[in-house]
N, C-alpha and C positions, 0 to 999 in steps of 0.2 A: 408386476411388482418384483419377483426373482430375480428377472432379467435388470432391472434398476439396482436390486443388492448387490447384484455381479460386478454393475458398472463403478458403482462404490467405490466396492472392497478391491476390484481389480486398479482402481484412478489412486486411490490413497494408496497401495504399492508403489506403484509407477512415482507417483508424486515424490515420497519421502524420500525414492533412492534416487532420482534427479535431481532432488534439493544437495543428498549429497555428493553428489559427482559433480555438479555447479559449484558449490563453495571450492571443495580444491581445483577445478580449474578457474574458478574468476579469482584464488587467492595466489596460483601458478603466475597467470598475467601478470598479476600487480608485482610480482617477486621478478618475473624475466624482465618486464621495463623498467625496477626499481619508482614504478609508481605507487602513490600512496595507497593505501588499502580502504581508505575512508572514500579515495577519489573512485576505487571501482565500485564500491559500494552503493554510492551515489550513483554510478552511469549504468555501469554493463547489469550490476546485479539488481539495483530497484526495477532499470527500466525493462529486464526481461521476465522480473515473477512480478510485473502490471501488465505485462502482454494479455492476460486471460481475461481482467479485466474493458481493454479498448474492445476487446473481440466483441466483448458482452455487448456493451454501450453501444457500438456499430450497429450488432445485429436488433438491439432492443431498438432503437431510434429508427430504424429505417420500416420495422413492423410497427411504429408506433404506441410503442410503451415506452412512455417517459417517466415515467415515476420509475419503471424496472433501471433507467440510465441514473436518474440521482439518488435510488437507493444501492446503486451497487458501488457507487462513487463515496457518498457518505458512510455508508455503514463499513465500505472498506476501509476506509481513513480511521474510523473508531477503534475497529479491527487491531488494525498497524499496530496502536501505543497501548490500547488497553488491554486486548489479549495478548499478540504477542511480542513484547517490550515487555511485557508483564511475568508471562510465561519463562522468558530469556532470562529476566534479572534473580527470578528465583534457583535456576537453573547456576546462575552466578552472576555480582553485582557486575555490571556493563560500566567501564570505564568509558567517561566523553573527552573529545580534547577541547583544550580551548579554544579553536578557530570552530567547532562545530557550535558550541554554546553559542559565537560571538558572532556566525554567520549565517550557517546553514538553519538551527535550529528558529532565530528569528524571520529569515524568509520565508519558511513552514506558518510559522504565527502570519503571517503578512498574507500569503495570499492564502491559506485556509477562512483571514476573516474578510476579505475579499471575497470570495466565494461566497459566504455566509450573508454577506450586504447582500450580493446582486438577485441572490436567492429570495431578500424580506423586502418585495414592490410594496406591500401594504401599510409597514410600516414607517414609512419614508412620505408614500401618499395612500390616501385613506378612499376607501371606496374604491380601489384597485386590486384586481385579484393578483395573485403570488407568478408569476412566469418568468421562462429562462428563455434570451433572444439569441439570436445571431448575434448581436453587438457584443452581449454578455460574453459569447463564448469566445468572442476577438479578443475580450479584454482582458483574459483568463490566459489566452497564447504571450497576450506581452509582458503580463506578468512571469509566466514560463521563459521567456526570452531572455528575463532577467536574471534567472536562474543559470540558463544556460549561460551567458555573458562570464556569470560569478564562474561558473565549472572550465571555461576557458581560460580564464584569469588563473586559476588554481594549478589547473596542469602545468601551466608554466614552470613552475615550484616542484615538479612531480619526482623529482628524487627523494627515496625512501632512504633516509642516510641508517634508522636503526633494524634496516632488516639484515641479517647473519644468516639465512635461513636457504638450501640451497631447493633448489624446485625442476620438473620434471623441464624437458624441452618446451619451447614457445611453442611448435607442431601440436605434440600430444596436449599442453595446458588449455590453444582454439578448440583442440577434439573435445577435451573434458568438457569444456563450457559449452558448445554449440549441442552435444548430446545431453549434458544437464539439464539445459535450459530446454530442449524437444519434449524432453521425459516431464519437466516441470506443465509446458504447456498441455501435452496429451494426456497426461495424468489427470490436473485441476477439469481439463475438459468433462471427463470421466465422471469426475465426481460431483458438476453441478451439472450434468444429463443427469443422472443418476438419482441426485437429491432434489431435484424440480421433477421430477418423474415421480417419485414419491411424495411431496408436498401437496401435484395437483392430484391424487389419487387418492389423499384425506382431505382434499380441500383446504386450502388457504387463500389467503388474498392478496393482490400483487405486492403491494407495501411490505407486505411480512412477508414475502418471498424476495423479494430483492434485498432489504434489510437483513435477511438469517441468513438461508440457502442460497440466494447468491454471492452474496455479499461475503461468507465466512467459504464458500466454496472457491470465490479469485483471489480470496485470500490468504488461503494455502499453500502458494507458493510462497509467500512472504514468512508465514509461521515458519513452515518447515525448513527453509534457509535460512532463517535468523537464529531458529534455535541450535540448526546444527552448525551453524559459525559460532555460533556459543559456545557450545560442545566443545569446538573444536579452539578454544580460546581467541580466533579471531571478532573480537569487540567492533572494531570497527566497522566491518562488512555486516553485523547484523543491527547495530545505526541508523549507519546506510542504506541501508536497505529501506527500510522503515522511513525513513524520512526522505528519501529520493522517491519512493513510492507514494507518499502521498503528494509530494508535491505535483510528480508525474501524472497523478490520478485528477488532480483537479487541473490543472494545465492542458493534459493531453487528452486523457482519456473522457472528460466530457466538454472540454473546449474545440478538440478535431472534429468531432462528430459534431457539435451544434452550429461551428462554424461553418461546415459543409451542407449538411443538413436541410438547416432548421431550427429552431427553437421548441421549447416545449411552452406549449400553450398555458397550463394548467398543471400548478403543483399542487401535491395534493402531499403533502409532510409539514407536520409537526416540529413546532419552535425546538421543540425538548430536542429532535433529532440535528438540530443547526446546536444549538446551543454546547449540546454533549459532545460535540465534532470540535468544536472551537474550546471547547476547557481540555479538551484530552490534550490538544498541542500548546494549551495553556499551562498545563501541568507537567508535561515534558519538559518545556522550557522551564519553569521556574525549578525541577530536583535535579535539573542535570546543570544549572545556575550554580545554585546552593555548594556543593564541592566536586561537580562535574563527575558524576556517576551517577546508576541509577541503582540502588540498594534492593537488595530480597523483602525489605519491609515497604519499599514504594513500588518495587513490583506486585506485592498482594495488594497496596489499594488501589491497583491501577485493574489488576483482577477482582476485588471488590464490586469497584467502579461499574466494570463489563456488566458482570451479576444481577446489579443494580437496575440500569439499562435497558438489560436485553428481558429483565424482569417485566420492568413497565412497558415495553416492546410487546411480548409476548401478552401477558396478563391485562396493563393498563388498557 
């Protein structure tokens, strides 16, 4: 039990000062290539704090816990918008642009309810139990394909005409980022050894360990990078982050692994946990719509929201 506080307190160190030394070098990058800040946000910085994530999902799938793979996949995606998006905008409201509203943020809705369908076999036909195929997880990559397509098409366009802003060498900015992102992933490591070590030691059940403890443990690196691009006024990269991450989380992180795999035979989650998955990026979209920001008053009801949730999660 000690030795799990250690692992903790020692991974959420590591963790927070990785997120910062990550944001100034993946905002270094974006400044030396005169690339968009929104475009690293989306690539380098979603897809390296989901790294802890696919680790998850790999190692859960191949021991054969499949409810540990779609709860860390779902509950992280919750994660992303309602804590922290939530957290961020109270911190200060999050300016959106309009290409994010008009592109990115609808491909989020698109294949989040994608994901959502292939997950409810029951409800489509009857007398069929709920499972995720091989096929499912192909169809989750080409949806991802299409994501990637869009982030090719973008780069194109990747001169940042309003940055004034001067930044360390392209050397040191790879150093910053590649040691950010180390300390992001051996940190978060830390802290779901740590907090699965002490869940199974009061007893819990996989669903509410993969949905709490792991689920808020891989997604740690996301919190603590979004808030400190917050912090640090870059809006775009903690976005980005957020929404390249969940995209990446149902595309990659449970589409690699089932398409390699396997499929998972037998779900065993609750409508409430697809449902809350798909209104959180339904609610993204529609206040970042409305005059493309997200306010300190729709950041608390997105923190409400959380409350609410991980209420009936917990209690229900």
């Amino acid at each position: 039990m000690i030795l799990n506080l250690v692992f903790l307190i020692v991974g959420f160190i590591i963790l927070i000062k990785g997120a910062d030394i990550f944001v100034d070098g993946a905002s270094a990058v974006a400044g030396n290539f005169k690339v968009s800040k929104m475009l690293i946000g989306l690539t380098i910085v979603a897809f390296g704090t989901s790294a802890p994530e696919l680790a998850v999902s790999i190692k859960s799938l191949i021991s054969g816990s499949g409810d540990m793979v779609l709860g860390n996949v779902i509950g992280s995606n919750i994660l992303n918008i309602l804590l922290i998006l939530g957290i961020s905008a109270i911190f200060h409201s999050l300016t959106v642009k309009n290409n994010t509203v008009k592109k990115e943020l609808p491909i989020t809705l698109m294949i989040t309810t994608a994901f959502a369908v292939l997950l409810s076999d029951s409800i489509f036909t009857k007398n069929v139990t709920n499972s995720f195929t091989r096929g499912d997880g192909i169809v989750l990559l080409l949806f991802f394909s299409v994501f990637m397509y869009y982030l090719i098409s973008m780069s194109r366009n990747k001169i940042d005409e309003d940055s004034k802003d001067t930044y360390p060498s392209m050397k040191k900015a790879c150093f910053l980022t590649i040691l950010g992102l180390i300390g992001i992933v051996l940190g978060s490591n830390f802290v779901v050894d740590g907090a699965s070590g002490i869940a199974k030691i009061i007893g819990i059940s996989e669903r509410m360990i993969s949905l709490t403890i792991v689920a808020i443990g891989t997604s740690l690196p996301e919190l603590v990078t979004s808030v400190a691009a917050t912090r640090k006024g870059e809006y775009d990269i903690a976005i980005g982050n957020v929404v390249g991450s969940n995209i990446f989380n149902i595309g990659i992180v449970i589409g690699i692994p089932v398409a390699i795999f396997g499929g998972i035979s037998k779900i065993n989650f609750s409508y409430i946990d697809i449902v809350v998955m798909i209104l959180s990026a339904l609610f993204l979209f529609i206040f970042s719509y409305n005059d493309h920001k997200i306010s300190r008053k729709e950041g608390i009801f997105f923190l409400l929201a959380f409350i609410a949730y991980y209420s009936y999660v917990i209690f229900g």
